[in-house]
Backbone bond lengths (Angstrom), bond angles and torsions (degrees), N, CA, C in turn:
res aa  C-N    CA-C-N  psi(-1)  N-CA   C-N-CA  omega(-1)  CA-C   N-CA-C  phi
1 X - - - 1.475 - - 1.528 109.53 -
2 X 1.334 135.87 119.37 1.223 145.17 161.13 1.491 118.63 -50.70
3 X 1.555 97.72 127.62 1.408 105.46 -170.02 1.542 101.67 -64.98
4 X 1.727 126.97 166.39 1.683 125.41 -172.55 1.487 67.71 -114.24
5 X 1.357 153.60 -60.38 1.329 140.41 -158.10 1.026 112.48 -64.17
6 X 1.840 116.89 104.28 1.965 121.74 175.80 1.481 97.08 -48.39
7 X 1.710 142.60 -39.55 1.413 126.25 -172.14 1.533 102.91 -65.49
8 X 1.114 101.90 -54.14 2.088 94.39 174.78 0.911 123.78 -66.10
9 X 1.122 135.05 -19.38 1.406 145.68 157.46 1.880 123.94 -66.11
10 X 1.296 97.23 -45.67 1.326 99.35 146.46 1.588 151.02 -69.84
11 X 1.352 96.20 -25.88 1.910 120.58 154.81 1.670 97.67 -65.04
12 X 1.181 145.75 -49.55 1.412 113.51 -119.38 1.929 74.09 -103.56
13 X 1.570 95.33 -35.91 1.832 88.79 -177.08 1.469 129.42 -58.54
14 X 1.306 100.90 -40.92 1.485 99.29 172.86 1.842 110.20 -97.07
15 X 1.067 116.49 19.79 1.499 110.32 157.11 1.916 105.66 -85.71
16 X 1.306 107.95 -47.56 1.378 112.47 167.43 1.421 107.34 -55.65
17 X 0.992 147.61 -49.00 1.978 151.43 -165.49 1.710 64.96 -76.71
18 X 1.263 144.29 -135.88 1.160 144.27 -141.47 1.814 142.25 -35.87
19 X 1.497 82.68 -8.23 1.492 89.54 163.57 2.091 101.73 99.97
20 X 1.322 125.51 -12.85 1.354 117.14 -159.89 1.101 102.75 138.79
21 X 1.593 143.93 -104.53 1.202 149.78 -178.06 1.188 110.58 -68.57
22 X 1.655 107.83 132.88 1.844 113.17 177.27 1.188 96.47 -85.12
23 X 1.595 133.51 164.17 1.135 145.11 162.13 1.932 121.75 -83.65
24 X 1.460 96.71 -0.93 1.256 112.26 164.02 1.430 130.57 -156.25
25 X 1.457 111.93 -160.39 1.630 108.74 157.34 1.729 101.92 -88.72
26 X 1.420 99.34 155.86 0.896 111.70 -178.12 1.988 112.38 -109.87
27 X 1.197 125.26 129.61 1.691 105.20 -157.38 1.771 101.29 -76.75
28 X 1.475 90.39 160.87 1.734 104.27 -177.20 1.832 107.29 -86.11
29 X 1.071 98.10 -17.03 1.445 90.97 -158.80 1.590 111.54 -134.43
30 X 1.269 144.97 136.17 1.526 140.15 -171.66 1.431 99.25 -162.39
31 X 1.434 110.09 170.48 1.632 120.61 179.64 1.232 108.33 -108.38
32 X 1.701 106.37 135.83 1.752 113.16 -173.54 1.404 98.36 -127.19
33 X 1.486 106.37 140.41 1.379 99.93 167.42 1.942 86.02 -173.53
34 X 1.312 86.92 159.53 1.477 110.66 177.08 1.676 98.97 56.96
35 X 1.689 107.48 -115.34 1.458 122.16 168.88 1.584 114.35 -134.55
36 X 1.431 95.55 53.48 1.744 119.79 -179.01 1.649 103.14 -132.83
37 X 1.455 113.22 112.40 1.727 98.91 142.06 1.550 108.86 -118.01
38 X 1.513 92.64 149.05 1.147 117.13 -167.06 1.530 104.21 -105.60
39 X 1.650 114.86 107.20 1.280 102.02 -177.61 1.495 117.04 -98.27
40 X 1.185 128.01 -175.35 1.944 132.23 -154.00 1.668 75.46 -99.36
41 X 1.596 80.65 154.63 1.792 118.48 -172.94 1.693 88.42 -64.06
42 X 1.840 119.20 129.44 1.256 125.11 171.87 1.456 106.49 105.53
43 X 1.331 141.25 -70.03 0.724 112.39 158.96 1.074 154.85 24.91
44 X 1.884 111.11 102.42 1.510 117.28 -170.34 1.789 111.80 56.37
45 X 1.416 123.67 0.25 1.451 133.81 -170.22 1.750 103.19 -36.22
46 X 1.476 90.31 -68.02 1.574 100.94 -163.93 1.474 130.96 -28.91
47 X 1.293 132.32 149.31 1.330 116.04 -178.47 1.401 107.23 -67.04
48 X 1.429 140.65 -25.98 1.358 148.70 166.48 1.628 114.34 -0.01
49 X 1.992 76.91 -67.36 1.671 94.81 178.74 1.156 122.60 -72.60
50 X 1.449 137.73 18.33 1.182 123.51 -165.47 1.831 102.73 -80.36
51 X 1.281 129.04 114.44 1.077 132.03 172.65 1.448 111.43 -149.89
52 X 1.901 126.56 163.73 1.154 105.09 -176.84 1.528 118.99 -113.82
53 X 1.695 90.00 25.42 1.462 91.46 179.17 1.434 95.27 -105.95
54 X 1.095 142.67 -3.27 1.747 138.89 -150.62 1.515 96.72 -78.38
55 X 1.071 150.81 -25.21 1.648 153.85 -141.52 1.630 105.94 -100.91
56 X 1.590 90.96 -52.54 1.726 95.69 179.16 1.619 102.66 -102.63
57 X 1.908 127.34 1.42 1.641 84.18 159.10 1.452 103.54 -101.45
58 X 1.150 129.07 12.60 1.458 124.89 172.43 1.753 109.77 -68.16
59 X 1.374 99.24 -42.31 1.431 105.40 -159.10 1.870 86.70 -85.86
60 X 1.541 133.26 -41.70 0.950 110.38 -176.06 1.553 110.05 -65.94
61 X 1.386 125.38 -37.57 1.763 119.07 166.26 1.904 118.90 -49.59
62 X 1.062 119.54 7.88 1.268 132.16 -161.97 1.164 117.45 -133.29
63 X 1.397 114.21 -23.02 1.432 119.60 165.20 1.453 99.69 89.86
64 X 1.402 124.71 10.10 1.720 109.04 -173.43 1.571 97.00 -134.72
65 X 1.786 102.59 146.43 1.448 126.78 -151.80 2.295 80.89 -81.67
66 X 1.398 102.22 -42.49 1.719 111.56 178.77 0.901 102.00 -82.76
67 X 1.556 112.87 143.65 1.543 117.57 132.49 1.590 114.95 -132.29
68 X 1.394 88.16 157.14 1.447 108.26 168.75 1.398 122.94 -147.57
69 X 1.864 113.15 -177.21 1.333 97.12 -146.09 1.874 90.66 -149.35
70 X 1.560 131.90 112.00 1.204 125.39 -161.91 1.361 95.09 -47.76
71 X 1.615 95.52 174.07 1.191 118.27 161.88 1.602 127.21 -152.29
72 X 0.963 121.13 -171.00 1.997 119.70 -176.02 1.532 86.78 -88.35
73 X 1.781 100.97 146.84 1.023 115.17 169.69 1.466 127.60 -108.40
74 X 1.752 103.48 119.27 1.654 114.16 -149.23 1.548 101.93 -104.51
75 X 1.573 104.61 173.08 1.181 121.86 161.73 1.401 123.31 69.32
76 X 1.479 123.05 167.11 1.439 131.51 169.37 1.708 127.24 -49.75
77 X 1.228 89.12 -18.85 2.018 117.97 179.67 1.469 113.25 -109.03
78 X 1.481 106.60 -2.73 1.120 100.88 178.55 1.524 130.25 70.67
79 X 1.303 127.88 -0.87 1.424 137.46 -178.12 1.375 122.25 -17.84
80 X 1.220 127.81 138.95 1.665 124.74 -175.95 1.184 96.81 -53.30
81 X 1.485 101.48 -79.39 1.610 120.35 -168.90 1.776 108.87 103.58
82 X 1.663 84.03 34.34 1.607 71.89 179.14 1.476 90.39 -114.31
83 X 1.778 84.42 150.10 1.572 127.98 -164.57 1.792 112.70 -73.64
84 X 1.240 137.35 102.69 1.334 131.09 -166.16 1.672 82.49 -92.62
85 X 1.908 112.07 128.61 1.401 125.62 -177.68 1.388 102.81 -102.38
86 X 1.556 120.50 -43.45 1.353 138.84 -168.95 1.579 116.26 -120.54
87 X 1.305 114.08 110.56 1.511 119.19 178.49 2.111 108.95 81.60
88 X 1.285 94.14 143.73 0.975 96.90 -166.25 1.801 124.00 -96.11
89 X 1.373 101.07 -5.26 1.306 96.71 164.87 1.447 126.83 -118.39
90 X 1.410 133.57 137.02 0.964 160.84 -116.26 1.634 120.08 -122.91
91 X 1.260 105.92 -25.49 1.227 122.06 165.45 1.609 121.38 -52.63
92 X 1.027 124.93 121.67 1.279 134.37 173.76 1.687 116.68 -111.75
93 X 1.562 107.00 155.94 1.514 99.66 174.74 2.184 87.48 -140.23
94 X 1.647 108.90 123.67 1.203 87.62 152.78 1.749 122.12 -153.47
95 X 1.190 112.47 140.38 1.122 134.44 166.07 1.831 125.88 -18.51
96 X 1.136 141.81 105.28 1.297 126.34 -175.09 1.556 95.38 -159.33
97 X 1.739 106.06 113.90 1.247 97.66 158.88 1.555 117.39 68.46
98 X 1.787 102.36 20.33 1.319 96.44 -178.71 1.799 135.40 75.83
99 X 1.496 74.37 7.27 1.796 90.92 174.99 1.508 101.24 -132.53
100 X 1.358 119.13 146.58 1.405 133.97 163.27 1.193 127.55 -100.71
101 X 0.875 123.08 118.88 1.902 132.23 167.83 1.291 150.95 -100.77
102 X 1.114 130.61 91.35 1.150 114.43 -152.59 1.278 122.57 -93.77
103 X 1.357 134.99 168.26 1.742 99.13 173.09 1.924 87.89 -175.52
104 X 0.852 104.60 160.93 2.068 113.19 144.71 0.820 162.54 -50.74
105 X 1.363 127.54 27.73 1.515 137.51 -137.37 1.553 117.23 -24.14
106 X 1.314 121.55 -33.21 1.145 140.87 172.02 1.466 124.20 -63.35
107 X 1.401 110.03 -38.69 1.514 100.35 161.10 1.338 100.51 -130.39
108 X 1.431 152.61 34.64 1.556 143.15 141.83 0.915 111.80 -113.74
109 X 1.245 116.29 158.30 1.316 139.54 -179.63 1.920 124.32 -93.64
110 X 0.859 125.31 122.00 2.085 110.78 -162.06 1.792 71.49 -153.50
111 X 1.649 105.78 114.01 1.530 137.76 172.58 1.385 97.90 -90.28
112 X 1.557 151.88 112.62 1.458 149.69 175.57 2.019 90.42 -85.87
113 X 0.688 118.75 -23.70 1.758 105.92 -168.73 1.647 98.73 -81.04
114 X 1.728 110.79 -12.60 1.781 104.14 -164.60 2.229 94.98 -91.05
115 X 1.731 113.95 17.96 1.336 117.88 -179.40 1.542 98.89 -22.71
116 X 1.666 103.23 -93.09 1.393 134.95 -167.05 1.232 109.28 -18.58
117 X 1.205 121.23 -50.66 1.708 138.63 -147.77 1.512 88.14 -93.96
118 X 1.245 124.88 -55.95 1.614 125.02 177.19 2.050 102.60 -44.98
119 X 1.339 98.18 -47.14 2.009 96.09 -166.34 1.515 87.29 -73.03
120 X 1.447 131.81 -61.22 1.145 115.63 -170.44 1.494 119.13 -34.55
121 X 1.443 126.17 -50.13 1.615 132.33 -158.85 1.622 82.85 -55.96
122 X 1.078 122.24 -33.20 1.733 101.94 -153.21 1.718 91.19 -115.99
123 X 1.025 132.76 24.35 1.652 137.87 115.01 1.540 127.28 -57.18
124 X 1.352 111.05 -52.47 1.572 107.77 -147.53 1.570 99.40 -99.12
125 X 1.406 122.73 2.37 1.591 134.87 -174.24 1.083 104.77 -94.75
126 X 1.746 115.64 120.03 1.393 115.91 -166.02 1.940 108.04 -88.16
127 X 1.462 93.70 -168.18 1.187 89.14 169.33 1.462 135.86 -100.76
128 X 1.345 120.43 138.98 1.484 110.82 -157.94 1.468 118.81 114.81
129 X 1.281 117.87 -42.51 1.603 148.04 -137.49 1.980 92.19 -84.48
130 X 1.588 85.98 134.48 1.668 99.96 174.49 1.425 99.50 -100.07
131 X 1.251 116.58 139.40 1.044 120.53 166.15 1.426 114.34 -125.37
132 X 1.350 111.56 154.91 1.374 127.91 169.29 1.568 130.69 -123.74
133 X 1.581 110.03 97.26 1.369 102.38 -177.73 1.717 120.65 -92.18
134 X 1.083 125.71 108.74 1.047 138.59 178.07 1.485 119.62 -42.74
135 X 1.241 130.11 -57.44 1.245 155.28 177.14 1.991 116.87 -98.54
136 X 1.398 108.21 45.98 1.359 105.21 -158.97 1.416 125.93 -78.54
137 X 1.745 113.53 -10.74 1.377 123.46 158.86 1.694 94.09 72.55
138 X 1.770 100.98 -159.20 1.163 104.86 168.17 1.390 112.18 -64.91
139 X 1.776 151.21 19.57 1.494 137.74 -166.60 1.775 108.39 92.46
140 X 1.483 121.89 7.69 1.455 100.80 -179.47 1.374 117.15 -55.06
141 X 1.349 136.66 -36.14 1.539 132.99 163.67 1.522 115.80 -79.80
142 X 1.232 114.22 -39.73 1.773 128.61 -170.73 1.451 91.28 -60.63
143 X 1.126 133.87 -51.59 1.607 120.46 -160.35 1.276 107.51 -105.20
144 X 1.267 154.71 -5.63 1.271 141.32 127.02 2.048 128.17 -48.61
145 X 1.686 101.40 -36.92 1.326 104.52 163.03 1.363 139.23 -43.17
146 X 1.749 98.20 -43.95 1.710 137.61 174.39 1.402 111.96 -79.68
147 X 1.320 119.36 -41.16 1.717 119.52 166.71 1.282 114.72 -57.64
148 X 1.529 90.67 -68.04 1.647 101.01 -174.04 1.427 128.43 -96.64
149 X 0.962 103.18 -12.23 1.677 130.50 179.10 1.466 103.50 -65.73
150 X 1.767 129.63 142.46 1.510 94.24 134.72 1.275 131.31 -124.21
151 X 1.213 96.37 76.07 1.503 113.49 -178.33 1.521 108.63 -80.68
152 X 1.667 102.77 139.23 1.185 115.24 -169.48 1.332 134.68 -86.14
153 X 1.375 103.60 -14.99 1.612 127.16 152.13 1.757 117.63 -156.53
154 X 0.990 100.58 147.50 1.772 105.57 -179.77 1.778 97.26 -134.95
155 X 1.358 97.71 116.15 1.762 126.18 151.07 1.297 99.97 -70.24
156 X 1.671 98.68 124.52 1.944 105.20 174.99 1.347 97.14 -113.07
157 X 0.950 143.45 155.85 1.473 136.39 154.01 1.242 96.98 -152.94
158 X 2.170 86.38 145.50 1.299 90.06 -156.15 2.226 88.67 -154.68
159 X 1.278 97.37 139.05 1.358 82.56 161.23 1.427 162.11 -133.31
160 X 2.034 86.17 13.46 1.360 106.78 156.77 1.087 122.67 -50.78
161 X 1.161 146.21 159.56 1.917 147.51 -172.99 1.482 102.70 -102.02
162 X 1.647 128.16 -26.40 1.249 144.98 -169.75 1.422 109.87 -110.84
163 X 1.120 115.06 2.01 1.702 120.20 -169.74 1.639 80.85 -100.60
164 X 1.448 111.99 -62.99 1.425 121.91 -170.72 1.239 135.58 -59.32
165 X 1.158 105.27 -31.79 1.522 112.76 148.27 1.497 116.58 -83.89
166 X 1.199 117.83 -0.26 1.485 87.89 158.52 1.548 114.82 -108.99
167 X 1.206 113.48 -5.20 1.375 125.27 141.40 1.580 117.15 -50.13
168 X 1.031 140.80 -38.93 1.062 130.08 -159.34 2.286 94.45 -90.45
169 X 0.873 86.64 -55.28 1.153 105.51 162.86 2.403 119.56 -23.18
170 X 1.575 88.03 -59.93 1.336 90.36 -162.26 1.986 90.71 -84.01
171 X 1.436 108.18 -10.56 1.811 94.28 -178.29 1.435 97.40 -70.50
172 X 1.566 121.79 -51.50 1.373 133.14 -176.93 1.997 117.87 -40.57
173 X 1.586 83.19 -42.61 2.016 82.94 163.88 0.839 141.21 -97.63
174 X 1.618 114.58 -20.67 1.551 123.27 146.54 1.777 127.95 -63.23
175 X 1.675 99.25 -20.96 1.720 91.47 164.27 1.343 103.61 90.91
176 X 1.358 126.05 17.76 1.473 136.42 -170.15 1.847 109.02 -114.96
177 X 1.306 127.51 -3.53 1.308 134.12 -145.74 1.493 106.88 -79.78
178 X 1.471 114.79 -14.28 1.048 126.43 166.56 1.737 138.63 -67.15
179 X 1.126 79.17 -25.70 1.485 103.97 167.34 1.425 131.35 -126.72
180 X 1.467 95.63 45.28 1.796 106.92 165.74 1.271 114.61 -176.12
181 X 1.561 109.19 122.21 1.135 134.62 -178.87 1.638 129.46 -51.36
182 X 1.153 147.91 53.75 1.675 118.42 -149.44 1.290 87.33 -81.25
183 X 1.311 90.65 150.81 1.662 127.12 175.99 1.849 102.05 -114.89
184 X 1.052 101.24 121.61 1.838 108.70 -173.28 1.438 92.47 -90.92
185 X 1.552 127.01 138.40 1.327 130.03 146.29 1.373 118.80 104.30
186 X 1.382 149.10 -152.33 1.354 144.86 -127.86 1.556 69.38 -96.07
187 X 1.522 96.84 153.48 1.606 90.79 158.45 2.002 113.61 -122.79
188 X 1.212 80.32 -0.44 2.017 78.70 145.37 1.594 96.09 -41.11
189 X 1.358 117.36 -90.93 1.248 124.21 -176.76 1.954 119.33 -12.49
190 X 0.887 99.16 -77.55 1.513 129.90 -160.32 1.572 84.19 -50.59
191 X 1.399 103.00 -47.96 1.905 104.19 -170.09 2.014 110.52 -54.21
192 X 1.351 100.68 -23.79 1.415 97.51 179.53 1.282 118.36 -59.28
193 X 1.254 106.20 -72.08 1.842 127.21 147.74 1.484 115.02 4.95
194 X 1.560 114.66 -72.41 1.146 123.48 172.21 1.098 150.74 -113.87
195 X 1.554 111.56 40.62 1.588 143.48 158.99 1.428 96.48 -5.89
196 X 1.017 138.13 137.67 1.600 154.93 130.10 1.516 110.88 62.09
197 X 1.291 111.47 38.77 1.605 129.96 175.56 1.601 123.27 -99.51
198 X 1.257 90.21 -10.72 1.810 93.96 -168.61 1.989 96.56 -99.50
199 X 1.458 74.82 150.55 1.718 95.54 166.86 1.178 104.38 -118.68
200 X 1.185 138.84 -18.53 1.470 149.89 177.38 1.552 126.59 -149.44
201 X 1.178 112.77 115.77 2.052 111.39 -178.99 1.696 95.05 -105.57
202 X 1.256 93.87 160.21 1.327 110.48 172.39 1.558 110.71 -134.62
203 X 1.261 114.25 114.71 1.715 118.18 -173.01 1.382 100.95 -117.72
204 X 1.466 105.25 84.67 1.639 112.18 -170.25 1.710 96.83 -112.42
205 X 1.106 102.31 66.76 2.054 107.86 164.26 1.571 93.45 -129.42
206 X 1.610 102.19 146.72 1.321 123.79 -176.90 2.046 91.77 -121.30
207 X 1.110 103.99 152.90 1.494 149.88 33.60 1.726 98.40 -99.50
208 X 1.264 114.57 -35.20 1.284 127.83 171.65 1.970 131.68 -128.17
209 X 1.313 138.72 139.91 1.185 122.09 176.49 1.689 117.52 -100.38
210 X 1.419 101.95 9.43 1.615 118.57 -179.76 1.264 113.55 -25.06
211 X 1.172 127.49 -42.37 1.841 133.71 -156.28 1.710 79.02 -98.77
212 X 0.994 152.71 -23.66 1.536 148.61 144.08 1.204 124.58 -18.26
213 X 1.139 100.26 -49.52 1.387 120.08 -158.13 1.765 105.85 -57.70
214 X 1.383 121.98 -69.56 1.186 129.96 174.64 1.171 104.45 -28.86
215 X 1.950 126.88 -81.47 0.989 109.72 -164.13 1.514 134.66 -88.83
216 X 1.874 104.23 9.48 1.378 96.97 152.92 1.399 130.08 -51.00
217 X 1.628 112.09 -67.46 1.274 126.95 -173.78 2.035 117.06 -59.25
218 X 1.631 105.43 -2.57 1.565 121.78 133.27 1.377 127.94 -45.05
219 X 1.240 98.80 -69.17 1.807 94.23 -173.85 1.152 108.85 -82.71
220 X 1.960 132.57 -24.77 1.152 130.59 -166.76 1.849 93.59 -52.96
221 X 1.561 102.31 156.50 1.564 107.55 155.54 1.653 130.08 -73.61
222 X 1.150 117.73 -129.66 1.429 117.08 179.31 1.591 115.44 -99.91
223 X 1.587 90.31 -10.77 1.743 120.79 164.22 1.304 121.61 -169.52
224 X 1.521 104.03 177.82 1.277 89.35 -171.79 2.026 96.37 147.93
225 X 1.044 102.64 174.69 1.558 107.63 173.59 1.645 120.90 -125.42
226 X 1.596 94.10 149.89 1.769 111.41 -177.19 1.144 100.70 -100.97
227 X 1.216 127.93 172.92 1.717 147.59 173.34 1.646 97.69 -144.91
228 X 1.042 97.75 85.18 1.984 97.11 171.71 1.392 121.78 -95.19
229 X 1.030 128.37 126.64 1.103 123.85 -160.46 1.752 111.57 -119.96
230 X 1.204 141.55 160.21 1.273 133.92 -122.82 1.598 132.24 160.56
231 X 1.535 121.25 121.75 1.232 92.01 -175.43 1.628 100.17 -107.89
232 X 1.512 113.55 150.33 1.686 123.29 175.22 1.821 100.23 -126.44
233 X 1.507 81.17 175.37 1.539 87.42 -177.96 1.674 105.76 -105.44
234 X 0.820 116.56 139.49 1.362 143.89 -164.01 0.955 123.36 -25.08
235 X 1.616 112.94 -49.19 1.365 135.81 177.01 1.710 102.80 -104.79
236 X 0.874 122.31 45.99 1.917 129.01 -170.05 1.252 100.80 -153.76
237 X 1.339 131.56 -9.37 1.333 116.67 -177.06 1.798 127.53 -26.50
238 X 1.225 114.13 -77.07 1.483 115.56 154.17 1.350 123.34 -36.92
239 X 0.853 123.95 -50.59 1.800 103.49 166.17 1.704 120.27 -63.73
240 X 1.619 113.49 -37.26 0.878 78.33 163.80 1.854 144.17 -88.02
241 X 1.376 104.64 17.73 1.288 118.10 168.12 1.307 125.70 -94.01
242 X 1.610 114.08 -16.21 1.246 115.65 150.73 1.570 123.10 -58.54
243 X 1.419 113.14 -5.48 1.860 99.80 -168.81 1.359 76.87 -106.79
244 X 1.112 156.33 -17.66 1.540 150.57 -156.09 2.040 89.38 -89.98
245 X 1.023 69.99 -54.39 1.991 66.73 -170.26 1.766 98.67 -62.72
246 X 1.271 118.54 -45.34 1.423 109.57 149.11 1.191 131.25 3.42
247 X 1.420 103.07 -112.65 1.653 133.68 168.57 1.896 96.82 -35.29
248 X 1.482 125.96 -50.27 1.329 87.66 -164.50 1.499 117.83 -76.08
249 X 1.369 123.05 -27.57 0.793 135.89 139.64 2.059 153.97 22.66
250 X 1.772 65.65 -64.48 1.935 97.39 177.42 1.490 107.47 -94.92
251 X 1.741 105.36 -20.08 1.640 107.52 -177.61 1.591 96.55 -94.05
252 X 1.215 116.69 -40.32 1.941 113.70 -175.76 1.610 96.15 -135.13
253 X 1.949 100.15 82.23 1.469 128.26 135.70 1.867 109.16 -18.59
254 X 1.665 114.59 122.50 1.175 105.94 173.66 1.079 135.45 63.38
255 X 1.374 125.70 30.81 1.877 134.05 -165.29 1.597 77.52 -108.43
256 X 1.120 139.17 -171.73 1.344 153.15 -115.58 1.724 88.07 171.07
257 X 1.413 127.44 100.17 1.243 135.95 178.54 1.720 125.05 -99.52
258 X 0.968 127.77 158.99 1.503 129.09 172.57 1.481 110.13 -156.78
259 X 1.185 138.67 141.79 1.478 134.64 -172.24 1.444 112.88 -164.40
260 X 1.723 101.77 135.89 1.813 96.83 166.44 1.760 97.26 -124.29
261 X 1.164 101.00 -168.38 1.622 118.94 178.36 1.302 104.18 -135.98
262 X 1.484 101.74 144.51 1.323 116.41 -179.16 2.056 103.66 -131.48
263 X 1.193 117.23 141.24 1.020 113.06 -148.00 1.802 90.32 -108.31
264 X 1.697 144.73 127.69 1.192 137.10 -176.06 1.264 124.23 -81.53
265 X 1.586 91.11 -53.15 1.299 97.53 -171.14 1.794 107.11 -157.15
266 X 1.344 127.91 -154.61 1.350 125.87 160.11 1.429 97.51 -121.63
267 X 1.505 110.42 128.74 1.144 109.91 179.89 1.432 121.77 -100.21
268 X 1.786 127.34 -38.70 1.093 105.55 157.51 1.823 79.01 -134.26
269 X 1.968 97.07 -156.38 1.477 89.53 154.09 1.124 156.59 -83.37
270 X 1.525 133.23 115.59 1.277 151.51 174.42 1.483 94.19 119.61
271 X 1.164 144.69 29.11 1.211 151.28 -143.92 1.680 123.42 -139.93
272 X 0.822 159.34 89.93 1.427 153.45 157.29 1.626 128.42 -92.30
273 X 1.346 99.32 144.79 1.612 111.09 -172.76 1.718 95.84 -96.28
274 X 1.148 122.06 111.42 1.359 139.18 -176.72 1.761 126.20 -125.61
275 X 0.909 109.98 155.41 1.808 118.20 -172.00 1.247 110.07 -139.01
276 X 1.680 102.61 124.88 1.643 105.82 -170.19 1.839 97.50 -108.67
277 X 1.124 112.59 128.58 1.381 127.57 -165.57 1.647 86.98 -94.68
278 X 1.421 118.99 123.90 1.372 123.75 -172.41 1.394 109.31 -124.46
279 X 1.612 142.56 123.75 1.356 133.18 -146.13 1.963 74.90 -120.36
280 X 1.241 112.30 131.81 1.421 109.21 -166.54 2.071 89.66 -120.36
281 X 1.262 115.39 122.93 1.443 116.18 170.56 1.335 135.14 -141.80
């Protein structure tokens, strides 16, 4: 009888591929979707595992035709760095909330714990409303805004070359392409362009969106709202939303402020990935 638990199911297969004793732990937890699992950074690492059946009975204990394997996230573009173990193409498409995404696993980045915060953007976007996402990646805020949003145009800028095309990509299948601009490259730049157009920015880069800051409060209008996004420590929340009201502050002398926090996710320990909603007037 086949185990229903993928962890027991994954013990019992590779105890058989190994004969009885594993040469390690085996992880509890990985990301599934479509016909990809995505397993946690380390993983199977050890030379222990070196075998050449381990790839396809992992993925057959897993239910997925792919696998892959996290990785550190590098470079000026930010690259996942995740490791494709099984099958050679890399392309992903997935489903959330009625939006599709497509992207590279290999060089984009797609956070599953940042869900909430993705459905919210395309709640709290009124109608009419320009938006400007600063940090727009493959569309995790840009294409929920445009689905669910009804915002009347959204500026993406973005300056991976592979983020953006697969941005360009997911407006074209969601049916939204009409109403959003991508802007390729620094968005210092892009911010010139669009001086005092926004009713809403979104500065969704972690560890910090600080260097944001300037040329958000560029495109913002004479009001209007930020989404800053940010990591604090757990028990600091308010302070760290006091430096956010800060920083905007020192760039627009005398604006008339209001702000809450919304909490994303846990990012590591003592740590949270958080967004300070900034009412700018």
């Amino acid at each position: 009888m086949q185990e229903r638990d993928p962890h027991t199911r994954l013990g019992s297969s590779l105890r058989e591929l190994f004969g009885g004793d594993l040469p390690g732990t085996i992880p509890r937890r990985w990301e599934r979707f479509a016909d990809v699992a995505i397993l946690p950074s380390g993983a199977f690492a050890s030379e222990g595992w070196s075998h050449p059946g381990l790839w396809p009975a992992v993925a057959l204990a897993l239910g997925a035709d792919r696998l892959a394997r996290m990785g550190e996230v590098t470079g000026e573009f930010r690259e996942s760095g995740v490791e494709m173990l099984l099958g050679d193409d890399d392309w992903v498409v997935r489903r959330e909330s009625g939006v599709d995404y497509g992207y590279r696993m290999s060089s984009c980045m797609f956070s599953a714990g940042n869900v909430n915060e993705r459905r919210r953007m395309g709640e709290v976007t009124g109608d009419d409303e320009v938006v400007v996402d600063l940090y727009a990646g493959i569309g995790y805020y840009t294409l929920p805004v445009l689905v669910h949003g009804g915002a009347s145009m959204v500026h993406a800028c973005e300056w991976n070359p592979e983020a953006a095309e697969a941005l360009r990509w997911g407006l074209d299948a969601n049916g939204v392409a009409e109403r959003c601009v991508v802007h390729e490259g620094d968005n210092r730049g892009s911010a010139e362009i669009l001086v005092g157009c926004a009713d809403r920015v979104i500065l969704g880069l972690l560890p910090t969106a600080e260097e944001g800051m300037g040329p958000a409060l560029r495109v913002l209008g004479r009001s209007g709202e930020l989404h800053v996004h940010g990591l604090a420590p757990s028990t600091g929340h308010s302070d760290w939303e006091s430096e956010v009201l800060e920083a905007v502050t020192r760039h627009r002398p005398g604006s008339e402020l209001s702000s809450s926090m919304t909490r994303v996710k846990s990012y590591a320990p003592h740590w949270d990935h958080v967004v300070a909603d900034v009412t700018v007037a």
